[in-house]
C-alpha positions as CSV (number, residue, x, y, z in Angstrom):
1,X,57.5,-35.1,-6.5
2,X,58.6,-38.4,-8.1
3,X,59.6,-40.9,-6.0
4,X,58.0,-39.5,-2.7
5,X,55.7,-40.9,-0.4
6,X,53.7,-39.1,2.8
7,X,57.1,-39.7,5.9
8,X,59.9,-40.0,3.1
9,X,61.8,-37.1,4.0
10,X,61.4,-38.3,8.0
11,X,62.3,-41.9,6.8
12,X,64.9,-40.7,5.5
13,X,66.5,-38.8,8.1
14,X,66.1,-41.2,10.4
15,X,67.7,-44.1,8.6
16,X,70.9,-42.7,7.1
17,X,72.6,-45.5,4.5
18,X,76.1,-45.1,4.3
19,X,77.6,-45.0,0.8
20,X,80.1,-47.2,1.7
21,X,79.3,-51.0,1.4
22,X,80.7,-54.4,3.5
23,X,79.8,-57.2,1.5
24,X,79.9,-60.7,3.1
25,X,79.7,-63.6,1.1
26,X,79.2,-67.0,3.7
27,X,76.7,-68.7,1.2
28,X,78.1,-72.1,-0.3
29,X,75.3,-71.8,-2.9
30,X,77.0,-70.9,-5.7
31,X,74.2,-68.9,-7.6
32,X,74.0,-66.6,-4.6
33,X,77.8,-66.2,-4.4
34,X,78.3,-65.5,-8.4
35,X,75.2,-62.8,-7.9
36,X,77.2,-61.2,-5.0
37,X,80.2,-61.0,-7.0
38,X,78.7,-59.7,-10.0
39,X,76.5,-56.9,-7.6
40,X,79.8,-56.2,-5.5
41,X,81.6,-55.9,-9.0
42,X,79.1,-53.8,-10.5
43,X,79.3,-51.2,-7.2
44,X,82.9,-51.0,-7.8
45,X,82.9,-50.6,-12.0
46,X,79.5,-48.2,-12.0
47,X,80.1,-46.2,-8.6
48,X,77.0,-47.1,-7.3
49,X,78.7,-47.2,-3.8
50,X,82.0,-44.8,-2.8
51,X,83.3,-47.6,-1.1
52,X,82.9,-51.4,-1.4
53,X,84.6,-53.9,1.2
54,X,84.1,-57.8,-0.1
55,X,84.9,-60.4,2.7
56,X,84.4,-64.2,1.9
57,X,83.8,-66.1,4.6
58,X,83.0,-69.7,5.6
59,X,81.3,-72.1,3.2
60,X,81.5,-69.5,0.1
61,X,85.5,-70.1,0.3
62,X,85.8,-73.5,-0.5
63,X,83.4,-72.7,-3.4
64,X,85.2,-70.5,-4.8
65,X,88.4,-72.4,-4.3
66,X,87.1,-75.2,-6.3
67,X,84.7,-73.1,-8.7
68,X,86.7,-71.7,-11.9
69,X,83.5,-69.7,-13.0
70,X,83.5,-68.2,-9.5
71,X,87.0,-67.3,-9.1
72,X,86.8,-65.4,-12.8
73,X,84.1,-63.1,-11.2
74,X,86.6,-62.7,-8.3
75,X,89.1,-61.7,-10.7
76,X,86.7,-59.2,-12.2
77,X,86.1,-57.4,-8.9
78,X,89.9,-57.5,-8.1
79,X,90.5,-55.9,-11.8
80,X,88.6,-53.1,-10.8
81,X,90.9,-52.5,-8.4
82,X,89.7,-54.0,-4.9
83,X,91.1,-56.4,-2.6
84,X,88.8,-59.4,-1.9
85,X,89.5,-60.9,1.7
86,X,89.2,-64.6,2.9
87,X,88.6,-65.7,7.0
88,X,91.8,-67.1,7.2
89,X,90.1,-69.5,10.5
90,X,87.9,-70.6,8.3
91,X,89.8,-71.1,5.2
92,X,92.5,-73.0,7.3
93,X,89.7,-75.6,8.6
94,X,88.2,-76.1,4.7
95,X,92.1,-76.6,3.6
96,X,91.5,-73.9,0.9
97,X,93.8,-71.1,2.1
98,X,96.9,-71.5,-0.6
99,X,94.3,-72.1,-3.3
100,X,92.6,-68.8,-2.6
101,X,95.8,-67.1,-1.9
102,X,97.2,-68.4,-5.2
103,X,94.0,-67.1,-6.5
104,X,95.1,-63.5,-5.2
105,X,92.9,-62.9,-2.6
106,X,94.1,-62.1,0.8
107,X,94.1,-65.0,3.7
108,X,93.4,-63.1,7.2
109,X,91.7,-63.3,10.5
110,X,88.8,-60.9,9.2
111,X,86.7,-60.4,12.7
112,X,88.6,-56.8,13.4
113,X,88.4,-55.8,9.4
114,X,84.5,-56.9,9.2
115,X,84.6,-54.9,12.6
116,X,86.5,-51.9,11.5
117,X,84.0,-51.3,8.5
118,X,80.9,-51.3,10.3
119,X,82.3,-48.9,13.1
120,X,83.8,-46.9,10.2
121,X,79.8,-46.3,9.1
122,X,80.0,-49.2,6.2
123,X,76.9,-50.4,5.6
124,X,76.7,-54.5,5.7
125,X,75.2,-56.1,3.2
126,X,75.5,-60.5,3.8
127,X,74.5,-62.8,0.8
């Protein structure tokens, strides 16, 4: 069989992925935030995941708020028709929340949505 290995199909059953994804960007490096972006995109645009969820949070929003590059590949994501959503706490202490709203992304208090997705079965995925 291609692919196999001596325990896959017990590996397997034991560790059941969900194929729904939470992506949660908290990186304020910018080359790890544009791959994230471009990965979460690419989930959306090639159905590599049923679902995908994409939370910024912390540092990564006031990157993005400032970083044109970065908010085109948020653009991207939300043209393939998903929301992106910001930690409104965190957003409010980096002064960033009306840029990133103006930007089209939603501003909330993301603990119970983050918390929602991973009791729903989403599979988390932080960059």
């Amino acid at each position: 069989m291609h692919g196999s290995y001596p325990g896959e199909e017990e590996l397997q059953r034991r560790w059941k992925v969900s194929d729904r994804l939470c992506i949660v960007i908290s990186s304020s490096d910018r080359q790890v935030i544009k791959t994230a972006l471009q990965f979460a995109r690419r989930t959306v645009t090639e159905k590599f995941m049923a679902d995908t969820k994409l939370f910024l949070f912390g540092p990564s929003e006031e990157r993005v708020a400032y970083d044109i590059e970065l908010q085109d590949f948020v653009k991207r994501f939300m043209d393939a028709g998903k929301q992106v959503i910001a930690c409104k706490w965190c957003s409010d202490n980096y002064g960033v929340s009306e840029r990133l709203q103006g930007l089209g992304i939603e501003v909330k208090f993301v603990g119970e949505f983050v918390s929602g997705a991973l009791k729903e079965g989403y599979t988390p995925m932080v960059w």
